[in-house]
DONU-842071 format. One line per 3 residues: their letters; for each residue x, y, z of C-alpha. Coordinates in steps of 0.001 Angstrom, whole numbers, plus 500000, padded with zeros to 6 digits. Example, Ala and Ser with C-alpha at 12.3 -4.5 7.8 and 13.67 -1.06 7.14 Angstrom:
<pts>
as = 512300/495500/507800  513670/498940/507140
</pts>
This chain:
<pts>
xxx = 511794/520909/493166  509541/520716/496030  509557/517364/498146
xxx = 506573/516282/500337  506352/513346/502210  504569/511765/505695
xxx = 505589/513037/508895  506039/509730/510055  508618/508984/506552
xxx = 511811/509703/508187  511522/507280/511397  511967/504339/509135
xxx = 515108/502123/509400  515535/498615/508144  515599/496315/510885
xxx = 517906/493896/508893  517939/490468/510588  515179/491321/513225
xxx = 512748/491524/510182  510229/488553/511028  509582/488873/506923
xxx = 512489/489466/504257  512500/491768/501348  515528/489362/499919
xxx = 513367/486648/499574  510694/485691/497159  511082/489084/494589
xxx = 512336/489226/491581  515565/492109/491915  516012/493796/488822
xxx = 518947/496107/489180  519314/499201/487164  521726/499404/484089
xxx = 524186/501537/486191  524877/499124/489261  524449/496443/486581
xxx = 527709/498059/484792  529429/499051/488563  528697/494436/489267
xxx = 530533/493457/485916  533255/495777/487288  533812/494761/490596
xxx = 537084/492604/490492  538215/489953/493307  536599/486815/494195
xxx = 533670/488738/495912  533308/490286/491803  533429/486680/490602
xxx = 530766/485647/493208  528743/488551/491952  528794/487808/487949
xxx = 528092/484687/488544  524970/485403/490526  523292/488148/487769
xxx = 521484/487871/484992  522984/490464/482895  520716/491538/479910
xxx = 519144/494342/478453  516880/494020/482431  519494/492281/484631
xxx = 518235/491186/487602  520074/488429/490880  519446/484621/490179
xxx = 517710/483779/492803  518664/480487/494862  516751/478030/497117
xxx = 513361/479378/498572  513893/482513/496145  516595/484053/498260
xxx = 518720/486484/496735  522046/484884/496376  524043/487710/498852
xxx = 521503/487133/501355  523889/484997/503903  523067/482806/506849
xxx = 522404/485780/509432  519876/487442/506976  522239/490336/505902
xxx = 523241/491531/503419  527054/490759/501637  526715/493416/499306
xxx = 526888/495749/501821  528960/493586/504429  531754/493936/501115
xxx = 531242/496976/499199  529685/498869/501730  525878/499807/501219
xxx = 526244/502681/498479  526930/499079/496090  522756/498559/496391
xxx = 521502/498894/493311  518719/501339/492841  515377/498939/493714
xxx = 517528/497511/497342  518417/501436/497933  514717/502866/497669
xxx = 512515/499927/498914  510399/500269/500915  510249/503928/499937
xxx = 508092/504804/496918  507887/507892/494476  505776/510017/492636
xxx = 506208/513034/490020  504365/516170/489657  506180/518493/487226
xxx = 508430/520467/489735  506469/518356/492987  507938/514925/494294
xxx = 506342/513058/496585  507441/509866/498742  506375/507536/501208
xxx = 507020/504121/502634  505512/501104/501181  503430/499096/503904
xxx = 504506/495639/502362  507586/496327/504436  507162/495101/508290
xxx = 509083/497790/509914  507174/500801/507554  504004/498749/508433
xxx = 504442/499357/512131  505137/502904/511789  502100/503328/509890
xxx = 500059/501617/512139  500787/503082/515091  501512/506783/514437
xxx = 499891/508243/517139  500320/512144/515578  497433/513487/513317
xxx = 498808/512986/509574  500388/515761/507954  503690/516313/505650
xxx = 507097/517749/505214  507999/520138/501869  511610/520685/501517
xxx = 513593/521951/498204  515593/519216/496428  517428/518577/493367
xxx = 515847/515566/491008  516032/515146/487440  512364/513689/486681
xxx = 509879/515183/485603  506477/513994/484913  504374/516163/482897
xxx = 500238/516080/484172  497087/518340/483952  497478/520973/486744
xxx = 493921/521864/486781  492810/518527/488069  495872/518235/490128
xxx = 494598/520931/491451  490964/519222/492059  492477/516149/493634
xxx = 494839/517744/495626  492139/519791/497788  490084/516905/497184
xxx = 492719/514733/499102  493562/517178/501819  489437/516784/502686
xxx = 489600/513279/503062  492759/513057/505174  490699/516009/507127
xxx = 487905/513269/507738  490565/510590/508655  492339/512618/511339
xxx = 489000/513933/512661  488232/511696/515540  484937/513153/516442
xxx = 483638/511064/513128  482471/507627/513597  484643/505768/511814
xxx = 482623/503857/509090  480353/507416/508826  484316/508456/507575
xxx = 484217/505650/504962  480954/506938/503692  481716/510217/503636
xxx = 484988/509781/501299  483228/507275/499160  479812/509770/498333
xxx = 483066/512933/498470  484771/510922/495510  482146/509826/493908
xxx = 480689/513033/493018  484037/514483/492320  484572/511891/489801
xxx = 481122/512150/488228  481288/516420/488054  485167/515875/486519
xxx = 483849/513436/483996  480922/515647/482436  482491/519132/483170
xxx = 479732/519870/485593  480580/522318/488613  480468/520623/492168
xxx = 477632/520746/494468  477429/522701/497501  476262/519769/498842
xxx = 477558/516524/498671  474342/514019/497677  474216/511035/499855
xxx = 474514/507782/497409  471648/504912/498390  473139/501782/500096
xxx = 472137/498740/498743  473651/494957/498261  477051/495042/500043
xxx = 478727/491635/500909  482017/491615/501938  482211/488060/501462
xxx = 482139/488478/497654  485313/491108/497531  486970/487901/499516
xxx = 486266/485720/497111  487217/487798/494178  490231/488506/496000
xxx = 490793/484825/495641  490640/485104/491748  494005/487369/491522
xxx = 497394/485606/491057  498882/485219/494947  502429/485792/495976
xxx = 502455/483800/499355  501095/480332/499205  499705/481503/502245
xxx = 496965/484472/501314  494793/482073/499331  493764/480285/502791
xxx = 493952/482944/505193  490984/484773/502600  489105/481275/502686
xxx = 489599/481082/506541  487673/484328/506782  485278/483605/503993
xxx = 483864/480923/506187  483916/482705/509647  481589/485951/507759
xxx = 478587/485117/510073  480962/484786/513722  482965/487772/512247
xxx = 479878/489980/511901  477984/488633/514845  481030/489951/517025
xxx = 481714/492767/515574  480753/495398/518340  483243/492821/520744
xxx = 485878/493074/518543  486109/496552/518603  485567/497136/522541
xxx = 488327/494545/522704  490519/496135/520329  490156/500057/521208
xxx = 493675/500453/518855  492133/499016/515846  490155/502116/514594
xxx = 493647/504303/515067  495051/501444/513062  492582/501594/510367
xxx = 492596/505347/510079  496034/505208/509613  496150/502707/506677
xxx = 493215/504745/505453  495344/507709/505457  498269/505559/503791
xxx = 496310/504488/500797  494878/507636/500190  498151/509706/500339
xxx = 499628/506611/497886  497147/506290/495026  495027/509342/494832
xxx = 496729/512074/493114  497754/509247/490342  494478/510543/489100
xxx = 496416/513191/487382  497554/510971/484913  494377/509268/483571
xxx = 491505/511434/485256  490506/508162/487118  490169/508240/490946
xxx = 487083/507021/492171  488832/503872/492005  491757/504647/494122
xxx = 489314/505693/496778  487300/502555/496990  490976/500749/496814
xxx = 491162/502583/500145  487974/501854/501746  488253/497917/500055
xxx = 491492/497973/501835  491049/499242/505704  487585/496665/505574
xxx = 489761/493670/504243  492264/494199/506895  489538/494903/509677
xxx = 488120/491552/508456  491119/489331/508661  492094/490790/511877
xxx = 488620/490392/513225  488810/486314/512117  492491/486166/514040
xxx = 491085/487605/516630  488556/484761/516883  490941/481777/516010
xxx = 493384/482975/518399  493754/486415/519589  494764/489216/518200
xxx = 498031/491358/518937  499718/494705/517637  502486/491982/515765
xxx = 499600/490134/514534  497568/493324/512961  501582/494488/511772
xxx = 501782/491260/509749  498117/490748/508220  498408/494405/507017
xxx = 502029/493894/505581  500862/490617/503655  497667/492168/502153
xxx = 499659/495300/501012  502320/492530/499329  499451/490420/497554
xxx = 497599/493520/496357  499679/496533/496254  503033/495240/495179
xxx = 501270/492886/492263  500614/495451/489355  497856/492877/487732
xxx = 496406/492636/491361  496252/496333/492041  494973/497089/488686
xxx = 492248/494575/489148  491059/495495/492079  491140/499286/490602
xxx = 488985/497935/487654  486521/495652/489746  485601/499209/491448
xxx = 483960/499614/488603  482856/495461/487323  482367/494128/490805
xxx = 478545/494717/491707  479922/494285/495443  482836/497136/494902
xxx = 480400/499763/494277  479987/503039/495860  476550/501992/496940
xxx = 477227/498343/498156  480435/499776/500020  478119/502110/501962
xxx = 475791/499004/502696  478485/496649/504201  480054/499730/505862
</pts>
């Protein structure tokens, strides 16, 4: 089995206790039926501790204790699991995160998750153009999916991260160019019609980023947090645009930032087209995304300044409330399509 991932996938390491944020705290941990069996198993009072802190069932998963902490999350923010047992003990979820997967028939395909802090600073600040590892590996799944259009999406990706890395492009002509790129893709997939030589340009008309905000508002948070910090930039719209041109000249590292999570999204979500011929959506999920997180850091920036922790940390929370929600991401997937404001054409206006 071939497996393909980032170049940048390998520098990650979990920073443990110097995480600002905590994976241990505020998730639900399921743990898979295998550790589950290794817990019950584990004898000692450190095995007692641990029974007593499952929920075994036919999905077990830690009880979780005060402010959602996971129970073997101690006092110095590590880990007793692994203090104990050592950390092969994770179960499956604790082992992988923030590392994600994805299955092609014989083709695997990772990356890191940017809800993570640490992963989220190694995305943002890559400095190398994107690109990717293939090595052979030995995996057991296997994911059957229609080659021909896997074939379609993944030229169709390698264009777009082509745009991305290509620094001679104005960045929001970039945006444009992988929303009308998509679009058409998507349209000549979905009535067996050959693809242009030319890529038509799509008419801009009745963007407002202001409305994705407040739809954005409408999905289920996980931080307490995220409702507010939308409002907060809701209501600075006018100073945000206004400023805009300042923002950047002050902030030359923001379109390298932007490219990158660009990149990121891309990479994630596109190819999952395989699997139900839909991928227009994914692509606006990426262009939605990298002008969301230009727009909060744009209204920090205003309130109070704006530094590379402070772009780290609004990126890592907006990847939490949108990415690592299922309802959220699949709402935002389907408002590319219900949302007037997520369309191809109001995109390219408030681009």
């Amino acid at each position: 089995m071939i497996y393909r991932t980032p170049n940048y996938y390998n520098k990650f390491r979990c920073i443990a206790d110097k995480c600002m944020d905590n994976c241990c705290i505020g998730w639900e941990i399921d743990i898979d039926n295998s550790t589950a069996e290794k817990y019950r198993n584990i004898s000692g009072d450190f095995g007692k501790w641990l029974k007593e802190n499952i929920s075994f069932g036919e999905s077990s998963c830690f009880i979780l204790g005060e402010d959602d902490r996971c129970p073997f999350l101690n006092n110095h923010n590590l880990c007793d699991i692994i203090t104990q047992l050592g950390e092969s003990a994770l179960c499956q979820i604790c082992t992988d995160h923030p590392r994600y997967y994805e299955w092609f028939g014989n083709i695997k395909e990772g990356g890191i998750g940017m809800s993570c802090e640490e992963a989220a600073r190694i995305i943002l600040t890559e400095e190398s153009l994107f690109s990717y590892t293939e090595t052979e590996i030995s995996d057991e799944e296997y994911f059957n999916y229609d080659e021909y259009l896997y074939d379609i999406l993944f030229q169709l990706r390698e264009r777009i991260i082509n745009i991305f890395n290509d620094k001679t492009i104005p960045f929001s002509q970039c945006l444009i160019d992988i929303l009308e790129l998509t679009s058409i893709h998507q349209e000549c997939m979905d009535n067996d019609c050959p693809l242009p030589d030319d890529i038509p340009k799509i008419h801009a008309q009745n963007g407002n980023i202001a409305d994705i905000l407040d739809f954005l508002q409408t999905l289920e948070p996980i931080s307490e947090e995220w409702h507010p910090t939308l409002a907060r930039a809701v209501e600075k719209m006018s100073e945000i645009a206004t400023n805009k041109d300042s923002f950047l000249k002050e902030n030359p590292q923001i379109e390298k930032y932007l490219r990158n999570i660009g990149i990121y999204f891309i990479w994630r979500y596109l190819l999952k087209g395989v699997f139900d011929g839909e991928f227009l959506s994914r692509a606006v999920l990426a262009v939605v995304s990298v002008c969301i997180i230009a727009v909060l850091w744009a209204e920090k920036w205003l309130s109070s300044g704006l530094s590379e922790n402070d772009c780290i940390e609004i990126a890592k929370n907006y990847s939490k409330e949108i990415e690592y929600s299922e309802e959220n991401l699949e709402a935002v997937l389907e408002a590319a399509y219900e949302l007037p404001t997520m369309s191809v054409s109001a995109l390219k206006d408030l681009i």
